[in-house]
GUTIDO-221383 format. One record per residue (C-alpha): residue in one letter; x, y, z. Coordinates in Angstrom, 1 decimal. Layout:
// residues N
NODE residuo     c1     c2     c3
NODE       A      X      Y      Z
...
// end
This chain:
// residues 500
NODE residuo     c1     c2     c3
NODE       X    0.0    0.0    0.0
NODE       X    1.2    3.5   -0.7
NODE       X    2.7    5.3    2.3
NODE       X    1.9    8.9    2.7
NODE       X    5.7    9.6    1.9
NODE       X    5.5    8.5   -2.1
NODE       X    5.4   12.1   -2.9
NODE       X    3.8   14.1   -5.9
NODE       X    6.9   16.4   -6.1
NODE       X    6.5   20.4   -5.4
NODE       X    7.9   23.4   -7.0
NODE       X   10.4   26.0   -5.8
NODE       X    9.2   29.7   -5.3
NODE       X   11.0   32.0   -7.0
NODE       X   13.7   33.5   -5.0
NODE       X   13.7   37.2   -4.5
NODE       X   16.9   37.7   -6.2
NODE       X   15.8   36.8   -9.5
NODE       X   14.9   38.1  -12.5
NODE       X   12.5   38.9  -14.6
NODE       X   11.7   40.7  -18.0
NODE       X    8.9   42.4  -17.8
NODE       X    6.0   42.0  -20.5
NODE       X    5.5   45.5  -22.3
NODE       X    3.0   46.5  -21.9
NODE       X    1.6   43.6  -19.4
NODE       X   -2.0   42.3  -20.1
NODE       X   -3.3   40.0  -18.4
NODE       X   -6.9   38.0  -18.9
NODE       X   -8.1   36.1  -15.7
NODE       X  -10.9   34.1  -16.7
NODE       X  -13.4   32.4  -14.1
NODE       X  -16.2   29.6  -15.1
NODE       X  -18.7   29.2  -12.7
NODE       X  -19.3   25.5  -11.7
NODE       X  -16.7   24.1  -14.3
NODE       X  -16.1   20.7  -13.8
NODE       X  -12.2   19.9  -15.4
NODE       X  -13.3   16.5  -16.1
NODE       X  -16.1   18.1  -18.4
NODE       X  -13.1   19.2  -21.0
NODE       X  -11.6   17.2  -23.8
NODE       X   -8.0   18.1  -22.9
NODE       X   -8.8   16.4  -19.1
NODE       X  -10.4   13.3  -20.7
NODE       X  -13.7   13.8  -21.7
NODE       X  -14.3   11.3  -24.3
NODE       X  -17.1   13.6  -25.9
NODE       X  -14.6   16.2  -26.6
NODE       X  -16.9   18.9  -26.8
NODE       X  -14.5   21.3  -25.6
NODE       X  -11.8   22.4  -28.9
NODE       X  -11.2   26.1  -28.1
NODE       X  -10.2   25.1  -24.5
NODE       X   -8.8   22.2  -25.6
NODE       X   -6.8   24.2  -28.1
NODE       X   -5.7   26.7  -25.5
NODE       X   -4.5   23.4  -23.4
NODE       X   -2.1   22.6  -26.8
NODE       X   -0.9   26.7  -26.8
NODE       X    0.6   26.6  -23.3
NODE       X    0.1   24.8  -19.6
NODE       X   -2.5   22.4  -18.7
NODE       X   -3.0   22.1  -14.5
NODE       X   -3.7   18.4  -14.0
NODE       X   -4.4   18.6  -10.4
NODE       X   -5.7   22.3   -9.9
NODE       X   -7.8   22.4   -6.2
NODE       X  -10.4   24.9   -5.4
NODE       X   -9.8   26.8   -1.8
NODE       X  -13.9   25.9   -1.3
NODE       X  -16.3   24.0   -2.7
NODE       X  -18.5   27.6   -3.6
NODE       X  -17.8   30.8   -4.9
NODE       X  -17.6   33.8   -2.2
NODE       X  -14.6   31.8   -0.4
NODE       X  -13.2   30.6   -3.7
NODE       X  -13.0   34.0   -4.9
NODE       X  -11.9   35.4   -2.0
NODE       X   -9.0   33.2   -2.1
NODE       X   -8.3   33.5   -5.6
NODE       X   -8.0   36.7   -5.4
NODE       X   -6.2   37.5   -2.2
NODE       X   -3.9   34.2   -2.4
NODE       X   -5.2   33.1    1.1
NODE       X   -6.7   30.2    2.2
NODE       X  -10.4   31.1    4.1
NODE       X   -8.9   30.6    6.9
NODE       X   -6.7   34.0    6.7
NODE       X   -9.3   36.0    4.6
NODE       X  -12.4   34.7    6.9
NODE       X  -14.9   34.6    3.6
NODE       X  -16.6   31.4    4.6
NODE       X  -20.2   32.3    2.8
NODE       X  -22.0   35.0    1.1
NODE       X  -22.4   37.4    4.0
NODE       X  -19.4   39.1    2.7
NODE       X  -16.9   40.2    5.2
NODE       X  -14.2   42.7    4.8
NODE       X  -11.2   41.1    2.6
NODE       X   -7.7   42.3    3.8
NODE       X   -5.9   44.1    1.3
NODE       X   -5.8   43.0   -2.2
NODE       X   -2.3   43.3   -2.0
NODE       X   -1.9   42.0   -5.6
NODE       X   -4.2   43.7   -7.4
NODE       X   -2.6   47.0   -6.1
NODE       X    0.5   45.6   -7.8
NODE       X   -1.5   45.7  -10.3
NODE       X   -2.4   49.1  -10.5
NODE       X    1.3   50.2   -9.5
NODE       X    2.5   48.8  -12.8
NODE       X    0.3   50.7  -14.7
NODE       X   -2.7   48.4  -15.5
NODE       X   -6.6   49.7  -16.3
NODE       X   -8.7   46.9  -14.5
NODE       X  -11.7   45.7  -15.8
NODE       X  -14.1   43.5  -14.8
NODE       X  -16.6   41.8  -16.7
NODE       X  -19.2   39.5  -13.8
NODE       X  -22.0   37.5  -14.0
NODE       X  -22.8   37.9  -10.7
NODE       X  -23.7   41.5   -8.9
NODE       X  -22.4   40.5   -5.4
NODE       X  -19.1   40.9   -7.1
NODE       X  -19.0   44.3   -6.5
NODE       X  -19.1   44.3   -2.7
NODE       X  -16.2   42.5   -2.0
NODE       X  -13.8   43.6   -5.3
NODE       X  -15.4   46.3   -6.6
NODE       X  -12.7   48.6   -5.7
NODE       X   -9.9   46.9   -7.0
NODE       X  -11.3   47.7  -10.5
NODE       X  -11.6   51.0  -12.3
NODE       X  -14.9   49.5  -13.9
NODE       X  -16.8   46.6  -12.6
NODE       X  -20.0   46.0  -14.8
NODE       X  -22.0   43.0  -13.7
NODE       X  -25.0   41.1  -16.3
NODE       X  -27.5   43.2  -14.6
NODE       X  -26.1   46.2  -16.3
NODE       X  -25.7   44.6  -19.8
NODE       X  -29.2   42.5  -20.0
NODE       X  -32.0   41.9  -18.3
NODE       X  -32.5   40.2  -15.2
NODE       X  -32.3   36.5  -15.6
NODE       X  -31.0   37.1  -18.9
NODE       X  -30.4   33.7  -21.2
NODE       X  -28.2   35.7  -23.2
NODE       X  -25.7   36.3  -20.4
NODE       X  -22.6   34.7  -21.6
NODE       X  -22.8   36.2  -25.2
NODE       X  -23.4   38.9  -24.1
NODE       X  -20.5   39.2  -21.1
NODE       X  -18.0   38.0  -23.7
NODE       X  -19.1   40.2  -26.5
NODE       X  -18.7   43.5  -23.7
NODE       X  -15.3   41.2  -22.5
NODE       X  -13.7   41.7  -26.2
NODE       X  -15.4   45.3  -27.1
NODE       X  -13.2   46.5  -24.4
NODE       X   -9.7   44.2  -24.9
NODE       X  -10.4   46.2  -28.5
NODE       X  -10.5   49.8  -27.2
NODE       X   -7.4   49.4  -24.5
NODE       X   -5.4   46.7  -27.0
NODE       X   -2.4   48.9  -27.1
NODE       X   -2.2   49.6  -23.3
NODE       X   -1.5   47.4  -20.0
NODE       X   -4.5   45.6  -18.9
NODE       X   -5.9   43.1  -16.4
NODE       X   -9.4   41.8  -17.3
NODE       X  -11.3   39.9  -15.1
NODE       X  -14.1   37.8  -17.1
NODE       X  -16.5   35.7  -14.8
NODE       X  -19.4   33.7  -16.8
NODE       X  -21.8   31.4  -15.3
NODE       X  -22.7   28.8  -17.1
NODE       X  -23.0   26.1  -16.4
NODE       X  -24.1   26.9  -13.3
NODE       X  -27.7   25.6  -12.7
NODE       X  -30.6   26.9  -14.1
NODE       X  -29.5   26.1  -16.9
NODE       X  -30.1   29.4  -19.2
NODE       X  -29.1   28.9  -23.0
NODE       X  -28.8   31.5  -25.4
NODE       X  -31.1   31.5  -28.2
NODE       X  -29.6   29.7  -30.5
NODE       X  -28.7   26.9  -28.0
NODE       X  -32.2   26.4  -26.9
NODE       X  -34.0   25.8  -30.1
NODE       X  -31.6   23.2  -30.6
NODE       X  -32.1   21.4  -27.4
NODE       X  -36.1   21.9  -27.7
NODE       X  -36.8   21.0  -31.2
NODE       X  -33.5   18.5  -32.1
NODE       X  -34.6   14.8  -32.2
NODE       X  -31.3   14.2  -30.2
NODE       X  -32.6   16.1  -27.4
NODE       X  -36.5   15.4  -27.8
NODE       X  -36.1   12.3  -24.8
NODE       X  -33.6   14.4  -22.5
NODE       X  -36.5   17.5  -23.1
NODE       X  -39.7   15.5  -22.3
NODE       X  -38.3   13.6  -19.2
NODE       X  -37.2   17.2  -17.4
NODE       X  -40.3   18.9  -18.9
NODE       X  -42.4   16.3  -16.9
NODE       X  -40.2   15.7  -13.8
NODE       X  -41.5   17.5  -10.4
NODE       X  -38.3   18.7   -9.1
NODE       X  -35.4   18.2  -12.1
NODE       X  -37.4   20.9  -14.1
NODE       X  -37.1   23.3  -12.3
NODE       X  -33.3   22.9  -13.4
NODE       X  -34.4   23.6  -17.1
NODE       X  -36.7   26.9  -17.1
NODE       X  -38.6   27.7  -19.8
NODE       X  -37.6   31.4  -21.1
NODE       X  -39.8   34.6  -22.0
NODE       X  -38.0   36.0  -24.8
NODE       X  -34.4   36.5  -24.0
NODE       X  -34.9   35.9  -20.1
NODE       X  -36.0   33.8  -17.7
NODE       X  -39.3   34.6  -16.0
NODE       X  -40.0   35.3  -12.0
NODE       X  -42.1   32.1  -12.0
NODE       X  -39.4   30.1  -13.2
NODE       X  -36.6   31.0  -10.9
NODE       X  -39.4   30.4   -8.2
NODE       X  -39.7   27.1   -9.3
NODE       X  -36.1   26.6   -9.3
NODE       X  -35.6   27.7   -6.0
NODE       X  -38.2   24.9   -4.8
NODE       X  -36.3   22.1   -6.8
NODE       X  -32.5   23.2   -5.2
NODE       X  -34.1   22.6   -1.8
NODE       X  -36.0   19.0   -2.9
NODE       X  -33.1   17.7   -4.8
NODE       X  -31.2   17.0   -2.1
NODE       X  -33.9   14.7   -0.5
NODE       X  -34.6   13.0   -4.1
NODE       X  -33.8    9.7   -5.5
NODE       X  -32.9   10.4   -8.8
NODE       X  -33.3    7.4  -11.5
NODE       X  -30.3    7.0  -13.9
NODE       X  -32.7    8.3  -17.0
NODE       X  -33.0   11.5  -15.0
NODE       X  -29.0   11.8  -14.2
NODE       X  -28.2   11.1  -17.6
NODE       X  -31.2   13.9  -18.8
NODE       X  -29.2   16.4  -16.4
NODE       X  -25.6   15.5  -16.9
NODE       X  -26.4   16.2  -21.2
NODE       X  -27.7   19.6  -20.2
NODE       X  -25.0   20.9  -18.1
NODE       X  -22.6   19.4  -20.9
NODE       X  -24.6   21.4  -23.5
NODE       X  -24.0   24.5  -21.2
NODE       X  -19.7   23.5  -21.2
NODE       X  -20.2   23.7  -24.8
NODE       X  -21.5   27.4  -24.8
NODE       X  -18.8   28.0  -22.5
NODE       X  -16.1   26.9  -25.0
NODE       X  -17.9   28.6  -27.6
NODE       X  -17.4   31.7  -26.0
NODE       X  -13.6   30.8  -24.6
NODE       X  -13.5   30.6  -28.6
NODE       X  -14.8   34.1  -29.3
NODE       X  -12.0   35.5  -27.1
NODE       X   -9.1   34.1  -28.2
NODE       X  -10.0   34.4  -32.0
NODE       X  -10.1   38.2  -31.0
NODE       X   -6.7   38.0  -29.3
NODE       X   -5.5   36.4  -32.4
NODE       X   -7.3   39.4  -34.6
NODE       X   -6.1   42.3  -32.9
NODE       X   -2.6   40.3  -33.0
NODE       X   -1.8   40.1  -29.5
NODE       X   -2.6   36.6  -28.2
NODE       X    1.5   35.8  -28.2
NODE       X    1.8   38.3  -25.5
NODE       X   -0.9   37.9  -23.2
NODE       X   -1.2   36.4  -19.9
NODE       X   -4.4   34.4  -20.5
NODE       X   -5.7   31.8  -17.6
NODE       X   -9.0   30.0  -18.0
NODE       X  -10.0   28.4  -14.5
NODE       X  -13.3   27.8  -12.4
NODE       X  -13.9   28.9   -8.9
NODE       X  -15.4   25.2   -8.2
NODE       X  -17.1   22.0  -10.3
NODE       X  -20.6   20.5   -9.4
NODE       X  -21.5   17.4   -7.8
NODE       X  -24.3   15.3  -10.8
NODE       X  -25.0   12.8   -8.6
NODE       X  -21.0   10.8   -8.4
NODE       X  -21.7   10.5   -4.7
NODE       X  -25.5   10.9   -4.5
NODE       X  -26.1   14.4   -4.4
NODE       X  -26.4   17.2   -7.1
NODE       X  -24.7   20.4   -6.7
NODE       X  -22.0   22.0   -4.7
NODE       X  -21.2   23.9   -1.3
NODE       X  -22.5   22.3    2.3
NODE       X  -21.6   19.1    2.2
NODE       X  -19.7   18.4   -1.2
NODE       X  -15.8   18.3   -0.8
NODE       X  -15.2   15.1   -3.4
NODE       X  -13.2   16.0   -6.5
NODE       X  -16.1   16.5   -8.9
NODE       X  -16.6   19.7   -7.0
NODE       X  -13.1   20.9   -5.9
NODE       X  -10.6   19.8   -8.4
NODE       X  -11.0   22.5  -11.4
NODE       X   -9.6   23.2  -14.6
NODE       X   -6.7   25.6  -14.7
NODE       X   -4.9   26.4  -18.3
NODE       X   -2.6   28.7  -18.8
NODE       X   -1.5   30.3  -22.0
NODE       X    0.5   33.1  -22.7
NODE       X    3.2   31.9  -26.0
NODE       X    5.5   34.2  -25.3
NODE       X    6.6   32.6  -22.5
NODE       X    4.7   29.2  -21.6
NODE       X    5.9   26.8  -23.7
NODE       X    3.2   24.9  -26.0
NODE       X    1.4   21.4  -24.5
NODE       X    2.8   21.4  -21.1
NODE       X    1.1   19.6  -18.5
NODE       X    1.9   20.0  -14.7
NODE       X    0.9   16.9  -12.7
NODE       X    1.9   18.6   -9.3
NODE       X   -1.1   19.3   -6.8
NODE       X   -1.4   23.6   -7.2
NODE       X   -3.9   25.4   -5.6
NODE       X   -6.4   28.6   -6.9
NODE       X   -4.4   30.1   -4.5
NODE       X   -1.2   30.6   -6.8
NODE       X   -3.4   31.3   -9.5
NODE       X   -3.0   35.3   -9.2
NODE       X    0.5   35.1   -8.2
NODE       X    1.5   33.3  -11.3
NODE       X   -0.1   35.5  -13.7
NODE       X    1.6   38.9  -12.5
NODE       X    4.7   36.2  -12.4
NODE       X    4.4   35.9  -16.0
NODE       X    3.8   39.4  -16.4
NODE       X    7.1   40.5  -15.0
NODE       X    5.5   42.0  -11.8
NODE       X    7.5   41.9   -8.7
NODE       X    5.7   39.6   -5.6
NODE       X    8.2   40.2   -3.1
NODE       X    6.4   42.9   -1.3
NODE       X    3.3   40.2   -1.2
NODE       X    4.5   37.1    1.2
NODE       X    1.7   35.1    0.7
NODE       X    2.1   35.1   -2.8
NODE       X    3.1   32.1   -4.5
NODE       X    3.7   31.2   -8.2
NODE       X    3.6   28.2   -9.8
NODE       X    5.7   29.5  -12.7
NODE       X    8.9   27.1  -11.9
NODE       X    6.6   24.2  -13.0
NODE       X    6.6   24.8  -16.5
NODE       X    8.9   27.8  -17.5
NODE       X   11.9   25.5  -18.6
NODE       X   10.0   21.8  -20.1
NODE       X   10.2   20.9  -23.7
NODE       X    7.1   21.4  -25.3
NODE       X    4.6   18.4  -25.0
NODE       X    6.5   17.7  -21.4
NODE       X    4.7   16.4  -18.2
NODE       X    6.0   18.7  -15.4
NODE       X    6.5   17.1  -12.1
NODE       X    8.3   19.3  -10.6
NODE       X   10.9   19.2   -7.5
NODE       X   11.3   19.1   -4.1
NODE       X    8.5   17.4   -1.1
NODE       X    5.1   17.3   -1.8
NODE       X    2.6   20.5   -1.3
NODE       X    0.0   20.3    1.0
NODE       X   -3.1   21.7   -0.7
NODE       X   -5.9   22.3    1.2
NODE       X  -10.0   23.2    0.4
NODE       X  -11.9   24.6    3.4
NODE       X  -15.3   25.5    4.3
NODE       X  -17.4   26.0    7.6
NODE       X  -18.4   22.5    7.6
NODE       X  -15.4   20.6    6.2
NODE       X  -11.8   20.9    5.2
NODE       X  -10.1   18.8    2.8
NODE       X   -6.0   18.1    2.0
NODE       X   -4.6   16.5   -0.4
NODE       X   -1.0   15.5    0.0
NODE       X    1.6   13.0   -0.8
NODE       X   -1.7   11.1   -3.6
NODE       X   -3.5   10.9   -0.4
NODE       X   -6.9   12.6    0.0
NODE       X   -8.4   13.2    3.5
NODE       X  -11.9   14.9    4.3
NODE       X  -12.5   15.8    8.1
NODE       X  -15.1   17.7    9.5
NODE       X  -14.3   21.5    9.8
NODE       X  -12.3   23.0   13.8
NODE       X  -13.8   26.4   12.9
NODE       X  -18.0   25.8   12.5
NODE       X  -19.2   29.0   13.8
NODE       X  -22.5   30.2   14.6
NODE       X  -23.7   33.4   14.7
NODE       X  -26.8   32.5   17.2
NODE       X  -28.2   30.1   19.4
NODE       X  -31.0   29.4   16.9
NODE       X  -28.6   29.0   13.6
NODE       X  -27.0   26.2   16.1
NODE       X  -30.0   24.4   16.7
NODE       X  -31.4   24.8   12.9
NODE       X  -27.8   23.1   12.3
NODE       X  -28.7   20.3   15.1
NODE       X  -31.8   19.6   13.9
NODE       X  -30.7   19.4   10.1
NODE       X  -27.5   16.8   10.8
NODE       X  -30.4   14.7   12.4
NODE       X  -32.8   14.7    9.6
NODE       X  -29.8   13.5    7.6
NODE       X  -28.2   10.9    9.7
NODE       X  -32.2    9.3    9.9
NODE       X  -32.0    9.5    5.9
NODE       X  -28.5    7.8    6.1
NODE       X  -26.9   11.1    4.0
NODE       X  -24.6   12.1    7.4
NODE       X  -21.1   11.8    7.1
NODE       X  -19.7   12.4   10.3
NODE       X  -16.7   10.3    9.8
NODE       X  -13.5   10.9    8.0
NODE       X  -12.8    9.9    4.7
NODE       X   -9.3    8.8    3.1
NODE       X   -8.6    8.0   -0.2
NODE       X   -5.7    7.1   -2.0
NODE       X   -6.0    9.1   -5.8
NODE       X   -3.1    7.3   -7.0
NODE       X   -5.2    4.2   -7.1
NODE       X   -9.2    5.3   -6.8
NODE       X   -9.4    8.5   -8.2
NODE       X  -12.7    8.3   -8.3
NODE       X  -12.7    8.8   -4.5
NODE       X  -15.1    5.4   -3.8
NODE       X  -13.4    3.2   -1.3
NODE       X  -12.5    5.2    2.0
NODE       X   -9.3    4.1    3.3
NODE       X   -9.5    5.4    6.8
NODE       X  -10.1    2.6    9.1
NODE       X   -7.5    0.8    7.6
NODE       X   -4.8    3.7    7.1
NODE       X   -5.0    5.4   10.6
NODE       X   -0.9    6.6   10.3
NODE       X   -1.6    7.7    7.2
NODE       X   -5.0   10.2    8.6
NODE       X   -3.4   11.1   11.4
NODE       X   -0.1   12.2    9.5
NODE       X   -2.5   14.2    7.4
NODE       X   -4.4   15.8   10.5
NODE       X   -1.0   17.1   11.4
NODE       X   -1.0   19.3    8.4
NODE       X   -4.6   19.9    9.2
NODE       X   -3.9   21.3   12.5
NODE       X   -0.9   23.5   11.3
NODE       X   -3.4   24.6    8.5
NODE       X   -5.5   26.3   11.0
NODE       X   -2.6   27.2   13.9
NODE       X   -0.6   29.0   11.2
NODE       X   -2.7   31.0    9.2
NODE       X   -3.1   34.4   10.3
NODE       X   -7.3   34.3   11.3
NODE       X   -9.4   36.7    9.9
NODE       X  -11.5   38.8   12.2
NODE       X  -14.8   37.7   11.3
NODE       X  -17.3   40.2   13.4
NODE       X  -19.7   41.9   11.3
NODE       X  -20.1   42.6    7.3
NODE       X  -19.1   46.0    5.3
NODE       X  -22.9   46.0    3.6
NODE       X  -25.2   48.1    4.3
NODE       X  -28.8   46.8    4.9
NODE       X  -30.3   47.4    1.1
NODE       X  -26.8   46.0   -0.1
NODE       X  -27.2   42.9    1.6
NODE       X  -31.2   42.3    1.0
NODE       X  -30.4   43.1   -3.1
NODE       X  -27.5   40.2   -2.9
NODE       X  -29.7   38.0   -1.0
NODE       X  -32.0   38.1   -3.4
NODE       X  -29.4   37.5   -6.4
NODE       X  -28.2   34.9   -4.3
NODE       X  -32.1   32.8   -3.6
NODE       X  -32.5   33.2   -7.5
NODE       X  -29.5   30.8   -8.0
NODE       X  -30.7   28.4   -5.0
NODE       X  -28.5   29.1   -2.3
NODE       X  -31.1   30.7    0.0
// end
């Protein structure tokens, strides 16, 4: 049996003293997918290869075999993406948006001379990152509410503006949603799933299904109806109490791959600008997700609470910028979306030593032959995914989940709403109290739990587990910076996509 010592080998920060020629002028893209599974994507396996722009863009520079959300939902996982820090030191743990620390990098941003822009699906954006952005324009102010045009229309606004500031440094941050549930298509998508004979069985089974159709809203024109998000709303709570038949997986699982093709589409859209306006070979681009989505692999649907398997928290991560990545590069080394942002001003030229928490990945892959499988060098990293409930690490091929050291609540009465939930789901047999280990070398699937029989193994990795939360600098965590009308608008954002 594997010991927890057979390392996946690490890479080594770059040391202060080094060099680095600076990208003139620097742009950088950051692109974020909401809910984008990696194993959804041709160039991570996907035998439907739906997926040739991304896959393309895998074949143009780095592919991140074993990239791990820092949650399992996206306040935290932006949080961290964008501060570098784990949730434990930036004490985002849900969307009641606390006050980040500094955005230390993004002011290095601005210090090197870079208009920020921000192109978001989502409005609640703007709290929390608004301000390290000259412009921040969320779907709301392009479309209508509920808008099934969102994504066309985001990456149409995304390339209008790399257009107009082509000739100038740039950091774009471009956040689409799909395909996070409903599932919204743009016009053209939609006829084809309602009226192709392919799609006629998927169609009729969610059309007639109780709950699953609520997943599937029928549009008014170019959005989707009150009524409709109501009734998705109803079927996010029920879903998680439903026995779902393998006809009704399968009708769900083609949908959200249709809505991974209308991302690609539009991951399509921007690079064939880049190409146009001739500047692709000297831009930063990096196409990620803040987290993937659980379709029923261990009996649920969806992410957040409880879902900390890798369907949900290992994400796509590739990295192209042919200047200076070479071409078809993969990096088998556990990373983290916390060295996302540090490697992307890394590539830039931008200086990190005034940030300490920032850590590139750029070692990995700056010196490989093309077409190389990066390794890297040194011990094993320790990445970790955290949330209120649970915290994962992975480390060494192993992969433990443990219930969370910091579940907080803020009142007697969210304590015993917690109580009495736990119970209704250890009577339906859905608790998992326990710990899980699983060795990803040999079941990356993540379906026989090792932990009774490897106890040196978990309690070498609740060592790392314990310094996880005994080193990290805690985040005060008393209070939000939203004012009352600010936080009733976000709520309701937020009970339109099912969270509430």
């Amino acid at each position: 049996m594997p010991q927890l010592g057979d390392a996946i080998p690490s890479y080594v920060p770059r040391r202060r003293g080094d060099t680095v020629r600076r990208m003139t002028p620097p742009r950088i893209i950051l692109v974020v997918v909401d809910t984008l599974r990696a194993d959804y994507l041709g160039c991570y396996g996907d035998r439907e290869k739906l997926t040739p722009n991304i896959d393309r863009l895998a074949s143009l520079g780095v592919r991140f075999e074993n990239a791990y959300s820092a949650s399992n939902f996206t306040a935290p996982a932006v949080a961290s993406l964008f501060t570098a820090l784990y949730p434990v030191s930036h004490g985002v743990y849900d969307f009641r948006i606390k006050k980040l620390p500094p955005l230390r990098l993004m002011e290095l941003v601005a210090q090197n001379g870079c208009v920020r822009k921000a192109v978001v699906d989502f409005g609640f954006f703007k709290s929390y990152l608004g301000r390290s952005f000259d412009d921040m324009e969320s779907l709301t102010d392009l479309a209508p509410n509920w808008s099934t045009e969102g994504p066309v229309v985001e990456t149409r606004r995304a390339v209008e503006w790399i257009a107009s500031h082509k000739d100038e440094p740039f950091f774009l941050f471009l956040h689409i949603s799909p395909p996070h549930a409903p599932y919204r298509f743009p016009g053209k998508y939609y006829e084809q799933i309602t009226t192709g004979e392919k799609w006629r069985r998927t169609t009729e089974l969610l059309r007639n299904h109780a709950v699953l159709g609520g997943l599937f809203p029928v549009p008014e024109g170019d959005r989707i109806p009150d009524g409709e998000i109501e009734r998705f709303n109803r079927s996010a709570r029920a879903i998680e109490r439903l026995e779902v038949q393998d006809d009704g997986i399968g009708a769900v699982r083609d949908l959200y791959r249709m809505e991974v093709r209308v991302v690609d589409e539009m991951i399509g859209v921007l690079v064939g600008e880049l190409e146009r306006l001739g500047i692709l070979e000297q831009t930063v681009l990096s196409v990620s997700s803040d987290h993937g989505e659980e379709l029923w692999d261990h009996g649920s649907f969806g992410h957040g609470a409880l879902a900390m398997h890798n369907e949900v928290i290992r994400t796509p991560w590739i990295l192209c910028c042919p200047d200076r990545i070479p071409p078809a590069v993969v990096v088998e080394t556990c990373v983290s979306q916390t060295n996302v942002l540090p490697t992307l001003l890394d590539l830039a030229g931008i200086d990190l030593s005034g940030v300490p928490a920032a850590r590139s990945v750029k070692p990995l892959f700056a010196h490989p032959a093309p077409g190389a499988s990066a390794k890297g060098r040194g011990d094993s990293p320790s990445v970790f995914s955290d949330t209120e409930r649970w915290i994962s690490v992975v480390h060494g091929g192993f992969k433990l989940i443990a219930p969370s050291k910091r579940r907080r609540f803020p009142t007697r009465a969210a304590k015993l709403r917690h109580a009495l939930r736990r119970t209704k789901m250890m009577l339906a047999g859905n608790d998992r109290r326990g710990i899980e280990l699983f060795d990803l070398r040999t079941d990356p699937g993540e379906r026989k739990n090792l932990a009774g029989r490897q106890k040196k193994v978990v309690s070498a990795l609740m060592v790392l587990v314990d310094g996880y939360y005994k080193t990290a600098e805690l985040a005060s965590v008393g209070g939000t910076d939203l004012s009352a009308a600010e936080e009733a608008r976000i709520r309701k954002e937020l009970d339109g996509l099912g969270y509430l």
